[in-house]
C-alpha positions as CSV (number, residue, x, y, z in Angstrom):
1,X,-19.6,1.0,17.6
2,X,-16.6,-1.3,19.5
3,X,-13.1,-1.4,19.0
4,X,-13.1,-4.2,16.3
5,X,-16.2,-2.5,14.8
6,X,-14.6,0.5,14.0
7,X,-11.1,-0.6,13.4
8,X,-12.6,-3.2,10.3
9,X,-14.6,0.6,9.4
10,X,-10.9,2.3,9.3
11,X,-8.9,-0.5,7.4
12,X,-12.1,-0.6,4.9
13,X,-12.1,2.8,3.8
14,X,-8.4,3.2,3.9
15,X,-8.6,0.7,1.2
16,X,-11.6,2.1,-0.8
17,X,-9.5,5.3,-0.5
18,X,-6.2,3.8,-1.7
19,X,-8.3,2.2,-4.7
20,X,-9.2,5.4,-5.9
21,X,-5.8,6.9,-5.5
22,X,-4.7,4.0,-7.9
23,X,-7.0,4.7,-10.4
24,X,-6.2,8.3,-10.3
25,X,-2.5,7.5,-10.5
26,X,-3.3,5.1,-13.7
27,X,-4.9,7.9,-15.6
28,X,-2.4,11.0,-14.7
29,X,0.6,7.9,-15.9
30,X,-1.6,7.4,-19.0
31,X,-2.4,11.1,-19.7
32,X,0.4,12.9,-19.1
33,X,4.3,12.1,-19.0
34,X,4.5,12.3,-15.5
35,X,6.4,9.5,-13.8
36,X,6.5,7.1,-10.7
37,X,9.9,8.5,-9.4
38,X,9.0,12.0,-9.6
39,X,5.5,11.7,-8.3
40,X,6.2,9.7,-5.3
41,X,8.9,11.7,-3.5
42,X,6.5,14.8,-4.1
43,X,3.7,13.3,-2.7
44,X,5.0,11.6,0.3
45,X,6.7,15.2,1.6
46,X,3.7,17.2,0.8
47,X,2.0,14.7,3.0
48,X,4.0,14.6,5.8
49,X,4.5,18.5,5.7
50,X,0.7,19.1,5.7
51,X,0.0,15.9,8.7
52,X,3.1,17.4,10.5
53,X,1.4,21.1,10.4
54,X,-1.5,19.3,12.3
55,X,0.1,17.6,14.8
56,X,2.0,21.1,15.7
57,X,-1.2,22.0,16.5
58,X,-2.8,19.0,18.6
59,X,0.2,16.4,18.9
60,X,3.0,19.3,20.1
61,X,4.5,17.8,23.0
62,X,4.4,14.5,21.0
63,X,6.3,15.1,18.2
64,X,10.0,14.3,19.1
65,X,9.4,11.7,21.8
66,X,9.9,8.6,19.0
67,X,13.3,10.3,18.5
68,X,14.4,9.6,22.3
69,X,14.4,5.6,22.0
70,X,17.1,3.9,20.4
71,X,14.6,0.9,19.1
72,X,11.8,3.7,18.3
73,X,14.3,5.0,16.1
74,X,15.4,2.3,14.3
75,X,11.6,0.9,14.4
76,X,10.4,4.1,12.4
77,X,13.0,4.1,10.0
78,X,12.3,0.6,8.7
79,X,8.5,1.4,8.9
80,X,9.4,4.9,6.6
81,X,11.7,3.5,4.2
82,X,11.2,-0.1,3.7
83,X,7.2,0.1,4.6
84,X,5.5,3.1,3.9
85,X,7.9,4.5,0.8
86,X,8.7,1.1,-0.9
87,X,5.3,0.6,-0.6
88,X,4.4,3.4,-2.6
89,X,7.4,3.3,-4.9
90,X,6.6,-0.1,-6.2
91,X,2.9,0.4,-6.3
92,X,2.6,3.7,-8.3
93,X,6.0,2.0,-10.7
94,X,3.8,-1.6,-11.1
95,X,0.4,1.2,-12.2
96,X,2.6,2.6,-14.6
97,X,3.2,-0.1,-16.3
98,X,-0.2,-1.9,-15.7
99,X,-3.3,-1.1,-14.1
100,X,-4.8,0.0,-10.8
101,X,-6.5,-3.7,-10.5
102,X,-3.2,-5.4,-11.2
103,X,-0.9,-3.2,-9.0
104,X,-3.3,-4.0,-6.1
105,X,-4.3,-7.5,-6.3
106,X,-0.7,-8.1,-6.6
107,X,0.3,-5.6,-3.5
108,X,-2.4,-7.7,-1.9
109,X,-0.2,-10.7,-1.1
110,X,1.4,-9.3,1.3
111,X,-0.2,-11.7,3.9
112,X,1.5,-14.5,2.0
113,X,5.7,-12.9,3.3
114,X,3.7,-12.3,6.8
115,X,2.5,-15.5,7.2
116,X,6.3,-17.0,6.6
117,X,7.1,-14.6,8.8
118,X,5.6,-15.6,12.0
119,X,6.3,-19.4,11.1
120,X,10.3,-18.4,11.0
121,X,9.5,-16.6,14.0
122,X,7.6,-18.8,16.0
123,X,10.2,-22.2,14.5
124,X,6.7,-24.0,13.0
125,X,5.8,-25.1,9.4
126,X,3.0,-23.9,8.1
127,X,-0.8,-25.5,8.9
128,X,-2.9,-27.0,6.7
129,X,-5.4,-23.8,5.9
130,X,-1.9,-21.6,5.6
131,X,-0.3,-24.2,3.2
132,X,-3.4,-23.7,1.3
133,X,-3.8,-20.0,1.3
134,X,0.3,-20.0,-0.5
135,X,-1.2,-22.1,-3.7
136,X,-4.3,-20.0,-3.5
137,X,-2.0,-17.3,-3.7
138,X,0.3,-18.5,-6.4
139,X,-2.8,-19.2,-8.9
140,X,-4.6,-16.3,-8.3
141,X,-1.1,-14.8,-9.8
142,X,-0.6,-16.8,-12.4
143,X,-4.3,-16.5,-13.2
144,X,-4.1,-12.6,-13.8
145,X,-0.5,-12.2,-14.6
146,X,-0.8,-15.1,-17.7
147,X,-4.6,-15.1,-18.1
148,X,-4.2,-18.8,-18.3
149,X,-1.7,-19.0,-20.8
150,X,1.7,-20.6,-19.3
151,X,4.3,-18.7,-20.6
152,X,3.0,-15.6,-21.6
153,X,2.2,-13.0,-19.3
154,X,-0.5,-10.7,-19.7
155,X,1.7,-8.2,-17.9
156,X,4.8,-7.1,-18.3
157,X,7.8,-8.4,-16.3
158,X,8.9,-4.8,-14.8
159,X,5.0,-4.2,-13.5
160,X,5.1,-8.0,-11.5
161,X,8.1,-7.6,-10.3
162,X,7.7,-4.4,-8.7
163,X,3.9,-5.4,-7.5
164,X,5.9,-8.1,-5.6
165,X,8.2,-5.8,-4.1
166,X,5.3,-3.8,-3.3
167,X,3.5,-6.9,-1.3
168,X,6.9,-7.4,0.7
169,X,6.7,-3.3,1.5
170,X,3.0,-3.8,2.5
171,X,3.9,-6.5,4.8
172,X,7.0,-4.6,6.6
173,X,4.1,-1.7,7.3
174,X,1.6,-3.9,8.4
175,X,3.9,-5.4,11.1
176,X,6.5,-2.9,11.8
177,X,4.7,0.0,13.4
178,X,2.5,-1.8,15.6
179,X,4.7,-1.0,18.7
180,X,4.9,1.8,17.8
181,X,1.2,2.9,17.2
182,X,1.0,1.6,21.3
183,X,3.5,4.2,22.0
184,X,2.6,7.2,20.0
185,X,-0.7,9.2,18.2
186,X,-1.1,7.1,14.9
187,X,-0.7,10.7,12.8
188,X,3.1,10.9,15.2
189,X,4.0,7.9,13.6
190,X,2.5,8.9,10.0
191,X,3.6,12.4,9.5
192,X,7.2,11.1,10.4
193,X,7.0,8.0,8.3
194,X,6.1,10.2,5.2
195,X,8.8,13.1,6.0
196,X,11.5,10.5,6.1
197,X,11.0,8.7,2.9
198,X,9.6,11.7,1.3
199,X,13.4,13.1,2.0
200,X,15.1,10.0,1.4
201,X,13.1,9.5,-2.4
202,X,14.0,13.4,-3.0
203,X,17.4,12.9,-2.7
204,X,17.6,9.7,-4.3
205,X,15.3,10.3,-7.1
206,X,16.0,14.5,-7.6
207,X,12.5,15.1,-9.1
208,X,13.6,18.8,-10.1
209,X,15.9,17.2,-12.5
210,X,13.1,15.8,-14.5
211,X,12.2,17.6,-17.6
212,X,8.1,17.7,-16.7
213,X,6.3,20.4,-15.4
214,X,3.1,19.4,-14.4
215,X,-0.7,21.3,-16.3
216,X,-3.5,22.4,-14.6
217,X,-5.6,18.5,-15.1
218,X,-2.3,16.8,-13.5
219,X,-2.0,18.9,-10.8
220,X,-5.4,18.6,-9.4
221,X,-4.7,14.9,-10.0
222,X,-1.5,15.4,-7.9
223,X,-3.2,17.2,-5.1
224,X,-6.5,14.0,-5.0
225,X,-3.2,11.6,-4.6
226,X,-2.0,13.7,-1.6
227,X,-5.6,13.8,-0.2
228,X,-6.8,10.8,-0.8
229,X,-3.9,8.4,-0.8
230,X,-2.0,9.9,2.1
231,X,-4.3,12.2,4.4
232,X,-7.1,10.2,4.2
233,X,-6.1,6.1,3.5
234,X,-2.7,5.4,5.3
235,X,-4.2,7.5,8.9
236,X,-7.5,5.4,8.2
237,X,-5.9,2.1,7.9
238,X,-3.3,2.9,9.8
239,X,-5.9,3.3,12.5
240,X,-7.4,0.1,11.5
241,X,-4.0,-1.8,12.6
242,X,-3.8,-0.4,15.6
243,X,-7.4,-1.7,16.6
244,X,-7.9,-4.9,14.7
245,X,-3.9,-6.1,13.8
246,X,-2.1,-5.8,10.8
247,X,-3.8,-9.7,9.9
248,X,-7.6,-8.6,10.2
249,X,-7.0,-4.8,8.7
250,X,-5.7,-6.4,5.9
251,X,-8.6,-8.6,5.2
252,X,-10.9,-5.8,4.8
253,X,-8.1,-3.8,2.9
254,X,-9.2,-6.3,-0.2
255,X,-11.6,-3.0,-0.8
256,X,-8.7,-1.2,-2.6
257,X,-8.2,-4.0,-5.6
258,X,-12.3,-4.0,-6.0
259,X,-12.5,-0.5,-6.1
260,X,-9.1,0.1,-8.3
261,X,-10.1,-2.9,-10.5
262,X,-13.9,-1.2,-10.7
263,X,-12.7,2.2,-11.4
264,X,-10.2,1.5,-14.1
265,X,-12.6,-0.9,-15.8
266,X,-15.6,1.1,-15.5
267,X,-14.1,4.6,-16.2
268,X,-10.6,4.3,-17.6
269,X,-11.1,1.3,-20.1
270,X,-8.4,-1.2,-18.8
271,X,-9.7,-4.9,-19.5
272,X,-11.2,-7.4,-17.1
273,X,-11.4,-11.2,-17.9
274,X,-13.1,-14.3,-16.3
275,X,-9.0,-14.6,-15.4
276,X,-8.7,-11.6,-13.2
277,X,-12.0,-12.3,-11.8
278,X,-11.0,-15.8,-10.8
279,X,-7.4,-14.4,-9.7
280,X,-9.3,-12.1,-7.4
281,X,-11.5,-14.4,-6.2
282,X,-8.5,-16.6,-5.0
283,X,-6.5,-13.8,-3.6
284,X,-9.8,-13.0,-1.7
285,X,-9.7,-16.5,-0.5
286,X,-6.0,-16.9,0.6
287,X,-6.6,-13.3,2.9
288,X,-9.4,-15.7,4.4
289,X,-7.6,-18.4,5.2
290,X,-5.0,-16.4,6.3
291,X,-6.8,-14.0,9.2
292,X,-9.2,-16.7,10.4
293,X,-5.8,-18.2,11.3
């Protein structure tokens, strides 16, 4: 298999795998009283504990080189705080008060702040096909936030706000660390992005202060999070950005919203419409447009 062969493999299963973690996360929020702020710091340091562990072993005289560079430093603190942990934050907060499907089709836009981006960046409006990929965009939105109805939103406020806050994270990750993935092993870069806003939630959020302790169904749903979210999707996709671009990986990262929406309708009983299927099928269309750009 090439390089672009098995970089679109990567970014597609890092979805599939993020999709799942989604739906998991939906039914431990609707089960239990577990919440997003707790959960997230939790899960990002056990992740980067566990990768770090790893790369002790096969990564050793890796490990502190991003830390000699001035703009490696500052590079990997924007891709840990305002990528990978606002990223979770707001995507686990807009399940909580959603669904999987929603959380993801909405974290899925993250092409649109990327493609304004690189016109700001490069002093060019926006082409035809880009232009077209935006109102795309925007109704496939409106179509599964309103279900039609202008007005009334079939979701809450809180859970489309932070599902856009989560699209801007996606898009700081998908850009930010591609220097550095040139530079470093991809699970360098990941263990260290997961340590850092893993520390920075625990002391923001103080998950000890919480009044939950966690039974024996929730913690095995904590520890599929940890292994399928983190080990397994951000290393895979990751992996796809370093071989395809953060553009193309996210293209075939429209797995996780099919398998998230699939999952929660199938097995957890959240509804589907003919409005979120169109609303897909738009977003599906904009990411499209977008990467055949």
């Amino acid at each position: 298999m090439d390089k672009k062969g098995k970089g679109a493999l990567c970014a597609l299963a890092g979805g599939l795998c993020w999709g799942i973690s989604g739906s998991i996360g939906q039914f431990v929020f609707t089960h239990t009283e577990m919440q997003t702020e707790w959960l997230v710091p939790i899960r990002l340091f056990s992740a980067g504990v566990i990768i770090m562990l790893w790369n002790l072993r096969k990564y050793r005289g890796e490990i502190l080189k991003p830390w000699r560079n001035r703009r490696d430093i500052l590079d990997l603190f924007v891709y840990s705080i305002l990528g990978v942990g606002c990223s979770q934050l707001f995507y686990f907060r807009t399940i909580q008060f959603s669904t999987a499907g929603v959380a993801t089709i909405l974290q899925d836009l993250s092409p649109v702040p990327i493609l304004l981006w690189t016109c700001l960046a490069a002093r060019r409006r926006p082409r035809a096909p880009e232009i077209a990929s935006i109102f795309l965009a925007l109704i496939g939105v409106f179509l599964i936030t309103t279900h039609g109805r202008a007005g009334s939103f079939s979701v809450s406020e809180t859970a489309l706000g932070s599902g856009i806050l989560c699209a801007l994270a996606v898009a700081v990750y998908n850009v930010q660390p591609v220097r550095l993935l040139k530079r470093y092993p991809m699970l360098v870069v990941q263990s260290w992005s997961f340590l850092l806003s893993g520390m920075m939630f625990m002391v923001f959020f103080r998950p000890w202060s919480y009044h939950y302790v966690p039974g024996g169904i929730a913690l095995l749903c904590i520890a599929a999070v940890i292994a399928i979210g983190n080990l397994l999707a951000f290393p895979l996709y990751m992996q796809g950005v370093a071989e395809i671009g953060g553009k193309k990986a996210n293209l075939y990262g429209f797995m996780e919203p099919v398998s998230a929406a699939i999952i929660s309708t199938v097995c957890l009983g959240s509804p589907f419409t003919v409005f979120d299927a169109v609303g897909f099928v738009c977003v599906f269309l904009m990411m499209v447009l977008i990467s055949s750009g």
